[in-house]
Each structure stands twice: as structure tokens, then as C-alpha cells.
PyMOL Python script that loads the backbone (N, CA, C, O; Angstrom):
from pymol import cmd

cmd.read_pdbstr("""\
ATOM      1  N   UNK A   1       0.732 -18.828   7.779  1.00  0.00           N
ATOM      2  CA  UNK A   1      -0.035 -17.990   6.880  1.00  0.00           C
ATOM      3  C   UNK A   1       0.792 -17.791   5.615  1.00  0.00           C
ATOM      4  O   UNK A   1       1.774 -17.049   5.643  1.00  0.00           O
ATOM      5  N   UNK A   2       0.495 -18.307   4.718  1.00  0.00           N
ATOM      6  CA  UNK A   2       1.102 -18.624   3.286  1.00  0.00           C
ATOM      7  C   UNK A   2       0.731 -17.252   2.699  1.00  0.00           C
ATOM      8  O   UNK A   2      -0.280 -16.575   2.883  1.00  0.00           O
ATOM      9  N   UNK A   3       2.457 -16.887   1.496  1.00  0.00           N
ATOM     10  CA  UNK A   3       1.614 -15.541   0.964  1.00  0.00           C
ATOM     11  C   UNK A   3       2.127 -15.852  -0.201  1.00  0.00           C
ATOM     12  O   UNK A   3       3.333 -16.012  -0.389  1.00  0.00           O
ATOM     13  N   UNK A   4       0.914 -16.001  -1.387  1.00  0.00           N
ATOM     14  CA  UNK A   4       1.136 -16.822  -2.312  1.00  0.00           C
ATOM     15  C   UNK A   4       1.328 -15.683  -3.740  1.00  0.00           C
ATOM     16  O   UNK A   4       0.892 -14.535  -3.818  1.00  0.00           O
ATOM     17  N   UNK A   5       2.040 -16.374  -4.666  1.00  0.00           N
ATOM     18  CA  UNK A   5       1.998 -15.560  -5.627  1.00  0.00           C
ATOM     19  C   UNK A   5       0.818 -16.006  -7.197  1.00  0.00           C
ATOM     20  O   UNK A   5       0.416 -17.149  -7.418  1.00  0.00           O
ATOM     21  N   UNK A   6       0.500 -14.830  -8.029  1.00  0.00           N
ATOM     22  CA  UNK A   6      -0.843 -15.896  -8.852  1.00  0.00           C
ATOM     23  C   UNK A   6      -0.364 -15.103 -10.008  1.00  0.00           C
ATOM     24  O   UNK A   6       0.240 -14.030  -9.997  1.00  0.00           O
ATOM     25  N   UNK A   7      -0.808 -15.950 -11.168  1.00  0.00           N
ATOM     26  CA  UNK A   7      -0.976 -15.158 -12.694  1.00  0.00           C
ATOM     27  C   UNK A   7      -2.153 -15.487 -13.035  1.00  0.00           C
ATOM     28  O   UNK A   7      -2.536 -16.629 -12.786  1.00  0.00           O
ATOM     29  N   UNK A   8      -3.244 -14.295 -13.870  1.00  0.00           N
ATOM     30  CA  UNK A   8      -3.859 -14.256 -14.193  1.00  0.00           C
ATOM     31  C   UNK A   8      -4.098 -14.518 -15.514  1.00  0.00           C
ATOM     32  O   UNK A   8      -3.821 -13.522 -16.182  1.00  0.00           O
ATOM     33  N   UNK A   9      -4.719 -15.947 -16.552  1.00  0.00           N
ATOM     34  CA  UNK A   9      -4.183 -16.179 -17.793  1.00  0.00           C
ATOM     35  C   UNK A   9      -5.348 -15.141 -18.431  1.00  0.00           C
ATOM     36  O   UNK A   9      -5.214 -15.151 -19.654  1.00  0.00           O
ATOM     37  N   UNK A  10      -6.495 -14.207 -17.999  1.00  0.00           N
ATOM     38  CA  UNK A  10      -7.061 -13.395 -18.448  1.00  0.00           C
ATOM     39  C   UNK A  10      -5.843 -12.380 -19.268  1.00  0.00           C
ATOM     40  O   UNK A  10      -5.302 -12.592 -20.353  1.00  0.00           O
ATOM     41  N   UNK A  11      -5.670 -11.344 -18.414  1.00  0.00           N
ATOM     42  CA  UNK A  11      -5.038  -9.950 -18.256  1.00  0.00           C
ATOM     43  C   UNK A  11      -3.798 -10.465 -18.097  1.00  0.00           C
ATOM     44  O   UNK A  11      -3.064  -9.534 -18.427  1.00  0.00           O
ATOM     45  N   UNK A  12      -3.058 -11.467 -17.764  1.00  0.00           N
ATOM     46  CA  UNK A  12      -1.637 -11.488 -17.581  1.00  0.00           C
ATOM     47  C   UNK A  12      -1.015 -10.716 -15.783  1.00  0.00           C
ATOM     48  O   UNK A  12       0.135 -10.690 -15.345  1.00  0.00           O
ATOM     49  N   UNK A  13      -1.788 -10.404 -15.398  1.00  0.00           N
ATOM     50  CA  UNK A  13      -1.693  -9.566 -14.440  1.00  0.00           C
ATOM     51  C   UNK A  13      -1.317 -10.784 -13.159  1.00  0.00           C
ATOM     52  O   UNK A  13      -1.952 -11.810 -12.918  1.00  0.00           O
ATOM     53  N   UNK A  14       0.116 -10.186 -12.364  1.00  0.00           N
ATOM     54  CA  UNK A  14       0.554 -11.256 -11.421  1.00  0.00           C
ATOM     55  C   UNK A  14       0.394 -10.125 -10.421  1.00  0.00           C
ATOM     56  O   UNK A  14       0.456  -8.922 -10.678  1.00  0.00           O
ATOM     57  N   UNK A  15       0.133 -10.812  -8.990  1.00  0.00           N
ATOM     58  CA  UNK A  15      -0.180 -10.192  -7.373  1.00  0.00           C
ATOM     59  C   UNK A  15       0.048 -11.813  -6.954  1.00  0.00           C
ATOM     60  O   UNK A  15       0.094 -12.922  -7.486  1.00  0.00           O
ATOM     61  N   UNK A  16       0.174 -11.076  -5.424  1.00  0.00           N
ATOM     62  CA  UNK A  16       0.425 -11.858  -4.304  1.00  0.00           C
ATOM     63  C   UNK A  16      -0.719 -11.527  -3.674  1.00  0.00           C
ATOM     64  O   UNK A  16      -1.355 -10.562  -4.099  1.00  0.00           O
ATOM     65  N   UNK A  17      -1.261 -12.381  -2.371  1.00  0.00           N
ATOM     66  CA  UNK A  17      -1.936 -12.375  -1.768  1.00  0.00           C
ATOM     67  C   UNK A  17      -1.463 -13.258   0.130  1.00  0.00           C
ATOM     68  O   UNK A  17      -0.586 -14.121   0.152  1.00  0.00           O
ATOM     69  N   UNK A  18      -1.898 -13.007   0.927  1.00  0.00           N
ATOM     70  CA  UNK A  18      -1.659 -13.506   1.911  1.00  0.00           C
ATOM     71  C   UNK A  18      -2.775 -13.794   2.678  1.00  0.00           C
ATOM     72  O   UNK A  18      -3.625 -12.938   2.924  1.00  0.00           O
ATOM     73  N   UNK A  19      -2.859 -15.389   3.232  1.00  0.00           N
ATOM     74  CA  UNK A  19      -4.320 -15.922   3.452  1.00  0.00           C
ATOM     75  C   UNK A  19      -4.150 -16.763   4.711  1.00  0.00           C
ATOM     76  O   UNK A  19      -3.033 -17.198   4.991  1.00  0.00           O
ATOM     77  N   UNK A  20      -5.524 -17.085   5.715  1.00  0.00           N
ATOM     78  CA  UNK A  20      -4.822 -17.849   6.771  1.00  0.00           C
ATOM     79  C   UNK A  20      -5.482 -19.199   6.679  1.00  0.00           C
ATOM     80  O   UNK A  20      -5.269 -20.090   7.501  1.00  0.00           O
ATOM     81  N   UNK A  21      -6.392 -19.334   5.521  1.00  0.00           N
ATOM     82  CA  UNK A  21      -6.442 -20.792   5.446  1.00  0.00           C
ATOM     83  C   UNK A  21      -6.776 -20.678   3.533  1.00  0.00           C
ATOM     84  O   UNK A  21      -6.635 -19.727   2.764  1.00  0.00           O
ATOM     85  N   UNK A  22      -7.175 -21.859   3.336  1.00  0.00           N
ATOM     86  CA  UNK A  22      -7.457 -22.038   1.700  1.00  0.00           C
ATOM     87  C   UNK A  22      -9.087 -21.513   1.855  1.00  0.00           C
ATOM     88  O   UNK A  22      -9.569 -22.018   0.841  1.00  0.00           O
ATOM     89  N   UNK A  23      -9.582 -21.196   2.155  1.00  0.00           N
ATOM     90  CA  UNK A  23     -10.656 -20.546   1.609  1.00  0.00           C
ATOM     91  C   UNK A  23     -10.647 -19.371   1.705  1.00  0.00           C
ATOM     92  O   UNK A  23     -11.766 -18.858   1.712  1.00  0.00           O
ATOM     93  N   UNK A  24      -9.707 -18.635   1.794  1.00  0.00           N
ATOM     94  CA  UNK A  24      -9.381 -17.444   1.614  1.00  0.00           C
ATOM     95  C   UNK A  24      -8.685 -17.064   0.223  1.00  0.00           C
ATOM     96  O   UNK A  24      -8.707 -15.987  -0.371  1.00  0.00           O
ATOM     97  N   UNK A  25      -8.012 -18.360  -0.146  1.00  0.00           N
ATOM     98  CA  UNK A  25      -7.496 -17.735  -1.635  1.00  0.00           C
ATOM     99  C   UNK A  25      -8.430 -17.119  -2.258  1.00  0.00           C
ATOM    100  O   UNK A  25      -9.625 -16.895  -2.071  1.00  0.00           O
ATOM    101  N   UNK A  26      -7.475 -16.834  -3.221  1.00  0.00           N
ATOM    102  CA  UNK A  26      -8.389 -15.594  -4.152  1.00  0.00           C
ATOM    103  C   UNK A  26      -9.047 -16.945  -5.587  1.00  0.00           C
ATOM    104  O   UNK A  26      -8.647 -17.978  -6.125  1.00  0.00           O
ATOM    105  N   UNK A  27     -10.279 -15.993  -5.624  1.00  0.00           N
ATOM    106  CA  UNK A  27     -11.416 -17.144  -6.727  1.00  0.00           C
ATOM    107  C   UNK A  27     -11.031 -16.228  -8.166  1.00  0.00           C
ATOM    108  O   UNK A  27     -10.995 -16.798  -9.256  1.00  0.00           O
ATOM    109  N   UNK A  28     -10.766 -14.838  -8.037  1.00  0.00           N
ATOM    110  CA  UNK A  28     -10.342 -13.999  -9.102  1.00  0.00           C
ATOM    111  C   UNK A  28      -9.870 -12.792  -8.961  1.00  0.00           C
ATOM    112  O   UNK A  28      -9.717 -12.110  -7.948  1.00  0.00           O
ATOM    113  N   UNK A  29      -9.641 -12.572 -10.118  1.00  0.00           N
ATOM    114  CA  UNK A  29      -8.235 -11.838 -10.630  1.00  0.00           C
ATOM    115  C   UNK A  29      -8.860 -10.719  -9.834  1.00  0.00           C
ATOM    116  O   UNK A  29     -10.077 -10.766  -9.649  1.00  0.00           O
ATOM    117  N   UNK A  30      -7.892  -9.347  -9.162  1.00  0.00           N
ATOM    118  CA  UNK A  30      -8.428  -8.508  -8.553  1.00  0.00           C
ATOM    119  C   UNK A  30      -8.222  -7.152  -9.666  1.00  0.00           C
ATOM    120  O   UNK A  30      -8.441  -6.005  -9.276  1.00  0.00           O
ATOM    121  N   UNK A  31      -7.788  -7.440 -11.049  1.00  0.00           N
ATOM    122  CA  UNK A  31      -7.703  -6.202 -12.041  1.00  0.00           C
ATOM    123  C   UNK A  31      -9.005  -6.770 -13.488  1.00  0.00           C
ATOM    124  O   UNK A  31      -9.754  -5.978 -14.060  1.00  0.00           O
ATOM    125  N   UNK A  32      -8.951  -7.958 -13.710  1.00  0.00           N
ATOM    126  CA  UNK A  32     -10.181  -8.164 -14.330  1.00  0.00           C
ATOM    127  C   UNK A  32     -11.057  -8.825 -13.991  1.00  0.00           C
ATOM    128  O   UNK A  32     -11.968  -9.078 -14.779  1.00  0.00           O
ATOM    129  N   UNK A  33     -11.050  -9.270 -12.816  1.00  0.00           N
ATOM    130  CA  UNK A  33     -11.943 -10.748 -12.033  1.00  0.00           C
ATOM    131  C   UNK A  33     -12.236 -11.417 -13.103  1.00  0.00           C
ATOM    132  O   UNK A  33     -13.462 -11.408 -13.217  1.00  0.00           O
ATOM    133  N   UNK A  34     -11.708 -12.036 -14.011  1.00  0.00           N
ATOM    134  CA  UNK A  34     -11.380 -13.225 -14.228  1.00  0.00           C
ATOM    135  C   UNK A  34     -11.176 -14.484 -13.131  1.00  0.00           C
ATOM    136  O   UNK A  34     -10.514 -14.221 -12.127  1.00  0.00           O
ATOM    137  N   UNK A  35     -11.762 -15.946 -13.295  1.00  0.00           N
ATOM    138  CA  UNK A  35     -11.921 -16.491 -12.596  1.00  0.00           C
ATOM    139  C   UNK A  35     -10.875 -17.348 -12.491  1.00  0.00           C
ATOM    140  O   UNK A  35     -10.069 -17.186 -13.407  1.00  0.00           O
ATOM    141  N   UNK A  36     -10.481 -18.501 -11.446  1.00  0.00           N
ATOM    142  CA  UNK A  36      -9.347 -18.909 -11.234  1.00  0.00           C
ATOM    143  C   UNK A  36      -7.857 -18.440 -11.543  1.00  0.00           C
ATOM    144  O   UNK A  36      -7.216 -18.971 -12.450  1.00  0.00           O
ATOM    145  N   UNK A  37      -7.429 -17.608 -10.896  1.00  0.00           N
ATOM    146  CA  UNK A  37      -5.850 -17.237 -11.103  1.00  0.00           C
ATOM    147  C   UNK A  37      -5.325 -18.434 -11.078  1.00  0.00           C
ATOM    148  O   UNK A  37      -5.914 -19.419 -10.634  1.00  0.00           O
ATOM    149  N   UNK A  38      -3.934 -18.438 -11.654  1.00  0.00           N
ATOM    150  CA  UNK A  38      -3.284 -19.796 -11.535  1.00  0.00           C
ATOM    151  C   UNK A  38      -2.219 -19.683  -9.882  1.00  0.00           C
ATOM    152  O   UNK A  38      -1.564 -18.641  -9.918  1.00  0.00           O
ATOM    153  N   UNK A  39      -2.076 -20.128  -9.165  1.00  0.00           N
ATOM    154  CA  UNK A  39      -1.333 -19.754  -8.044  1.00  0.00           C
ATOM    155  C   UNK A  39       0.358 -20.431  -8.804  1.00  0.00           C
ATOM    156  O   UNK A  39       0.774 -21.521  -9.195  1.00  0.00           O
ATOM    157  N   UNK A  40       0.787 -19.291  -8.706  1.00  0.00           N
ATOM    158  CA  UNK A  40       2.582 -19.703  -9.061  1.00  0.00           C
ATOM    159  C   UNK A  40       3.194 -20.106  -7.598  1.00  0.00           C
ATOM    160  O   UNK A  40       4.043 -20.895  -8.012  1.00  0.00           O
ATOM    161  N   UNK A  41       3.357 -20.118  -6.198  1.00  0.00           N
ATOM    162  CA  UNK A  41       3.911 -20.567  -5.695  1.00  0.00           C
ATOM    163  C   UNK A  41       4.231 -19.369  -4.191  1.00  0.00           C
ATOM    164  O   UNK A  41       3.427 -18.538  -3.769  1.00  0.00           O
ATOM    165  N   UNK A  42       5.300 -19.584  -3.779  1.00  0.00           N
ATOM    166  CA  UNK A  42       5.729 -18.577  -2.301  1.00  0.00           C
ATOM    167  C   UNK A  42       5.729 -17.327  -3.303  1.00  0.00           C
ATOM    168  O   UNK A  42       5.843 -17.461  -4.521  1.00  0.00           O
ATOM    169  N   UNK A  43       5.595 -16.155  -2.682  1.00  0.00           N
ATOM    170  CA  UNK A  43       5.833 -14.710  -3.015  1.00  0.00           C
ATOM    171  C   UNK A  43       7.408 -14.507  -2.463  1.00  0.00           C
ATOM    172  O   UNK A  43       7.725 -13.349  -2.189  1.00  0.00           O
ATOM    173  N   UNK A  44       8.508 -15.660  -2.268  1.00  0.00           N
ATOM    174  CA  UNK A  44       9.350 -14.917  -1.613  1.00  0.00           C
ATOM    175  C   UNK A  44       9.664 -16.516  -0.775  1.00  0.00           C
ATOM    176  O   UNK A  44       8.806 -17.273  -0.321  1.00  0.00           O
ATOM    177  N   UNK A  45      10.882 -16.668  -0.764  1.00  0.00           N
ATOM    178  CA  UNK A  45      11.117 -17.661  -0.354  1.00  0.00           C
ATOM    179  C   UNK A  45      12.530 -17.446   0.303  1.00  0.00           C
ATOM    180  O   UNK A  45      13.629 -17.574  -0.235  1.00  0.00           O
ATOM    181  N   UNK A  46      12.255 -17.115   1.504  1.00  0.00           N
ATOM    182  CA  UNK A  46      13.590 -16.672   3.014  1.00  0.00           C
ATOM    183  C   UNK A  46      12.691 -17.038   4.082  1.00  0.00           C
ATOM    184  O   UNK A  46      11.464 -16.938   4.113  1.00  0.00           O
ATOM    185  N   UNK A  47      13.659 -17.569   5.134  1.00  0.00           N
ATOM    186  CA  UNK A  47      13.615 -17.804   6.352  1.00  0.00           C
ATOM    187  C   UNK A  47      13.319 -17.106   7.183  1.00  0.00           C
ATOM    188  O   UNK A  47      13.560 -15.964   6.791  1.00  0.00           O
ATOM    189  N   UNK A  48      12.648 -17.087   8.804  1.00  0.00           N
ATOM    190  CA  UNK A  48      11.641 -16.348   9.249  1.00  0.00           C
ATOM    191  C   UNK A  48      12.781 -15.166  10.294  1.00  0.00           C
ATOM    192  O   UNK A  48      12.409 -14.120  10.826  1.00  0.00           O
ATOM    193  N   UNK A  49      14.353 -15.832  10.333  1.00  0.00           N
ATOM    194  CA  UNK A  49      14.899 -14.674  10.751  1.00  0.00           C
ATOM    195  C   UNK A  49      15.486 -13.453   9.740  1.00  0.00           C
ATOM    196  O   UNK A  49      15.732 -12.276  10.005  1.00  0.00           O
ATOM    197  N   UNK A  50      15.638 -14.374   8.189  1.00  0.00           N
ATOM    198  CA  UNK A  50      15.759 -12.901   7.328  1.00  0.00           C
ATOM    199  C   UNK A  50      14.752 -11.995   7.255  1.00  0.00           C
ATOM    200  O   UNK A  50      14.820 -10.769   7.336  1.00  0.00           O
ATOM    201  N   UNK A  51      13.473 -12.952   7.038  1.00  0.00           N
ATOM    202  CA  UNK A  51      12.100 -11.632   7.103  1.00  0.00           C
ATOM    203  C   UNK A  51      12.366 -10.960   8.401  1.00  0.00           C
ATOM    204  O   UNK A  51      12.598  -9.788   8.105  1.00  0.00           O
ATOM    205  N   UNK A  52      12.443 -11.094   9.574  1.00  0.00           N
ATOM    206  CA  UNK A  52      12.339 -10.233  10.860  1.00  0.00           C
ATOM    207  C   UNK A  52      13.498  -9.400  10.354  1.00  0.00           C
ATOM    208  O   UNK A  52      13.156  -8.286  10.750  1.00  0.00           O
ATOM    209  N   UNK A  53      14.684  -9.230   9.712  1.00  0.00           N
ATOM    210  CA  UNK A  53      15.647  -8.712   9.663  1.00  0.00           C
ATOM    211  C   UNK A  53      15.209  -7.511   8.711  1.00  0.00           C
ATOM    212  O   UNK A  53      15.207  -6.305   8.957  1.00  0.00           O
ATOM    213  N   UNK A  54      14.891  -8.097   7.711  1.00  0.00           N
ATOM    214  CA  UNK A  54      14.157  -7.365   6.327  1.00  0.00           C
ATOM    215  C   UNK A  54      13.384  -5.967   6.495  1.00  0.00           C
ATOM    216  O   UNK A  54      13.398  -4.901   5.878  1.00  0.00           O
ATOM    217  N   UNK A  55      12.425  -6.670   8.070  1.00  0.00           N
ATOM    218  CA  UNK A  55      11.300  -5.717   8.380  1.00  0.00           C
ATOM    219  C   UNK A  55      11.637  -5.033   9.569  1.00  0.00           C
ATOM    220  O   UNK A  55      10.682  -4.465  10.099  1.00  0.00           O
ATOM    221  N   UNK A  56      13.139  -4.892  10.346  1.00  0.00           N
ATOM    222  CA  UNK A  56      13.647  -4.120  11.571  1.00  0.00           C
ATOM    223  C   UNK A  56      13.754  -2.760  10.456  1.00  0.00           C
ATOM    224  O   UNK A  56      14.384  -2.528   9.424  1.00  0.00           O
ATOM    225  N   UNK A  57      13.002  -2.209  11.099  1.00  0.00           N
ATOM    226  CA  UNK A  57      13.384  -0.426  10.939  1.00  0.00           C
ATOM    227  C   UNK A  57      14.660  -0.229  11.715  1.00  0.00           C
ATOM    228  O   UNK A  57      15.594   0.291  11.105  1.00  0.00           O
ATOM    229  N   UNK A  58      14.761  -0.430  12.456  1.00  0.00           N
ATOM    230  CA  UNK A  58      16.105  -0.168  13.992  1.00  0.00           C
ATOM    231  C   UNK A  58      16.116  -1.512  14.663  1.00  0.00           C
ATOM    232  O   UNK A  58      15.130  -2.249  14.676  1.00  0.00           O
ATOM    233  N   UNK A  59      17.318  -1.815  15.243  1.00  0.00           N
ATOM    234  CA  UNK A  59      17.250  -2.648  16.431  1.00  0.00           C
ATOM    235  C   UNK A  59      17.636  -1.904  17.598  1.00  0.00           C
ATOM    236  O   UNK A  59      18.495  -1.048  17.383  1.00  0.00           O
ATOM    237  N   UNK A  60      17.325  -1.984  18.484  1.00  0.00           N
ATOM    238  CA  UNK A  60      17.197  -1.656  20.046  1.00  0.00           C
ATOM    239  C   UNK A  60      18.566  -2.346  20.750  1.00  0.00           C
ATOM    240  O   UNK A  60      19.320  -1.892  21.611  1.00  0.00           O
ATOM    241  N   UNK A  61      18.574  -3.580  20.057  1.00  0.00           N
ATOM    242  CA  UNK A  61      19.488  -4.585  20.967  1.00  0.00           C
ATOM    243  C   UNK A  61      20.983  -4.957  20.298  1.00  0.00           C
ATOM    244  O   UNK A  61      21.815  -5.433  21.071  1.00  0.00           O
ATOM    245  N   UNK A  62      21.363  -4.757  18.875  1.00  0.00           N
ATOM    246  CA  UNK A  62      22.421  -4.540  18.233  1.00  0.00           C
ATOM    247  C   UNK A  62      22.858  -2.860  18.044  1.00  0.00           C
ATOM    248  O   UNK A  62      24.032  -2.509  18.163  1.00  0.00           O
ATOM    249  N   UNK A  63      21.549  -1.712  17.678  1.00  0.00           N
ATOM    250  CA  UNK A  63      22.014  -0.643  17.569  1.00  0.00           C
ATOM    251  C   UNK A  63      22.631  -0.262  16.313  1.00  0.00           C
ATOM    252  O   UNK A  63      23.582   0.507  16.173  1.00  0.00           O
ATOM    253  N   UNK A  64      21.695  -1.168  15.001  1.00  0.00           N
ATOM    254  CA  UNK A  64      22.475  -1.181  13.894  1.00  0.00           C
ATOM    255  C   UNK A  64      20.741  -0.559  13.123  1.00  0.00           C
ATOM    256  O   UNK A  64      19.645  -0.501  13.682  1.00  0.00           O
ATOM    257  N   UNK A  65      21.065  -0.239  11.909  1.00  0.00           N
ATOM    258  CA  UNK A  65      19.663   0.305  11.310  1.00  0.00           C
ATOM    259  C   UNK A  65      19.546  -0.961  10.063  1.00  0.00           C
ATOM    260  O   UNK A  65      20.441  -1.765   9.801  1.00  0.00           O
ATOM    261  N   UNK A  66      18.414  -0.892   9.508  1.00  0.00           N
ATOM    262  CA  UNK A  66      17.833  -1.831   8.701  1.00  0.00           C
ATOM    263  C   UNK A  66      18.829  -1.627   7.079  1.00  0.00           C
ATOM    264  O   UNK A  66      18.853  -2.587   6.308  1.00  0.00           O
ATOM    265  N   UNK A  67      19.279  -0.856   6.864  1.00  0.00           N
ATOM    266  CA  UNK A  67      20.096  -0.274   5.777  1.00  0.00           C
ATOM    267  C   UNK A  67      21.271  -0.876   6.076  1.00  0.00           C
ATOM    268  O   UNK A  67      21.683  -1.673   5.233  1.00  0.00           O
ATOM    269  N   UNK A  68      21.877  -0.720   6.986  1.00  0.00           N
ATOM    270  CA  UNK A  68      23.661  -1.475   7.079  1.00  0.00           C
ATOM    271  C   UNK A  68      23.254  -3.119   7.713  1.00  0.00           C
ATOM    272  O   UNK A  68      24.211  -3.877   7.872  1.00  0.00           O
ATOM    273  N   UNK A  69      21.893  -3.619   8.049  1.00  0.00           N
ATOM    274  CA  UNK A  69      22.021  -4.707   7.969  1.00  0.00           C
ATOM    275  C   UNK A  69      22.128  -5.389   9.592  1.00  0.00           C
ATOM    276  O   UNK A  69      23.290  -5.665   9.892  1.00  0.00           O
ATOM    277  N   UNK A  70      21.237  -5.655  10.521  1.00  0.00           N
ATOM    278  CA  UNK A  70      20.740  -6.327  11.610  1.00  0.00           C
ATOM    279  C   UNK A  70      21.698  -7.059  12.102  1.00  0.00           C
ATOM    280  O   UNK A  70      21.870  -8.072  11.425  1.00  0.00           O
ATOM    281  N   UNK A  71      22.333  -6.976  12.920  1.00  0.00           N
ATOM    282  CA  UNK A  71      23.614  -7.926  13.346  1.00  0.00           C
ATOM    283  C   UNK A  71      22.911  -9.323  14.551  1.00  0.00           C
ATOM    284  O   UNK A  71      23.495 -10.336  14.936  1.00  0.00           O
ATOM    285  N   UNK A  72      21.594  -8.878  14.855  1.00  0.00           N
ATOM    286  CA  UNK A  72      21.208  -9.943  15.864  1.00  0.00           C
ATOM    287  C   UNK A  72      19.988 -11.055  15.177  1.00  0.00           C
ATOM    288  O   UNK A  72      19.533 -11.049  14.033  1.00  0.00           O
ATOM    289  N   UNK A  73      19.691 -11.905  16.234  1.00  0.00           N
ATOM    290  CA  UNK A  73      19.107 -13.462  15.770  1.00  0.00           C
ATOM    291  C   UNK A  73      18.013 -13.405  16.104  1.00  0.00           C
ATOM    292  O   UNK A  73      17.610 -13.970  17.120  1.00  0.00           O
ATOM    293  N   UNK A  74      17.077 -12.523  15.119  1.00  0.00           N
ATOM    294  CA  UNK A  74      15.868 -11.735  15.558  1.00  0.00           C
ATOM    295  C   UNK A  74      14.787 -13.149  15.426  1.00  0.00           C
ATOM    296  O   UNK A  74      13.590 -13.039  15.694  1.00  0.00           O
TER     297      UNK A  74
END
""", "prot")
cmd.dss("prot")
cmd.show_as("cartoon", "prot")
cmd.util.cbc("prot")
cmd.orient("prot")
């Protein structure tokens, strides 16, 4: 599930969006619906154990908090 980033050459206005196939992208802008956003690319480009790390509130199994930084291979 790709979460893509877009500029709008209307309004200038950039958002992300997250979709589980291509007909879900977005057809327009969601501040002027203007039509075709341009899609710029990933919203974010890290690996699927930094995101799990990113998004631990607490770990259970290291005992470390999301602020000093996840010590396990989530």
C-alpha cells in the first residue's frame, strides 16, 4: 500500500495520500479540486523496521520508549 506524495499545479498545495490500488489515487486536489495532481513520488522513504520503530509508543520486549529510540528488530 503505497503512500504517495502530490503537488497541485492549481493552488500549489502538496498532501500525501495512501491507497491500496491505483484507482484509488486521488483525480483532485483535496483544497481546490483541481484536476490531476502531479504525484511527486514516496511520502517518506525508510524501511519497514524503521517505520515499526517510528510508530512503537513503548516496547514490551526491549523496555525502551519511542523517544530514546527502540533497541529491538521490530
Amino acid at each position: 500500500m503505497p503512500v504517495l506524495k502530490y503537488h497541485c499545479h492549481n493552488c500549489g498545495n502538496e498532501f500525501a495520500k495512501i491507497f491500496f490500488n491505483p484507482e484509488q489515487a486521488p483525480k483532485v486536489c483535496p483544497v481546490c479540486e483541481a484536476p490531476n495532481p502531479d504525484e511527486l513520488g514516496p511520502a517518506f522513504n525508510q524501511d519497514a523496521s524503521s517505520i515499526a520503530r517510528s510508530m512503537c509508543g513503548s516496547c514490551d520486549s526491549c523496555g525502551t520508549d519511542a523517544e530514546s529510540g527502540c533497541g529491538c528488530d521490530i
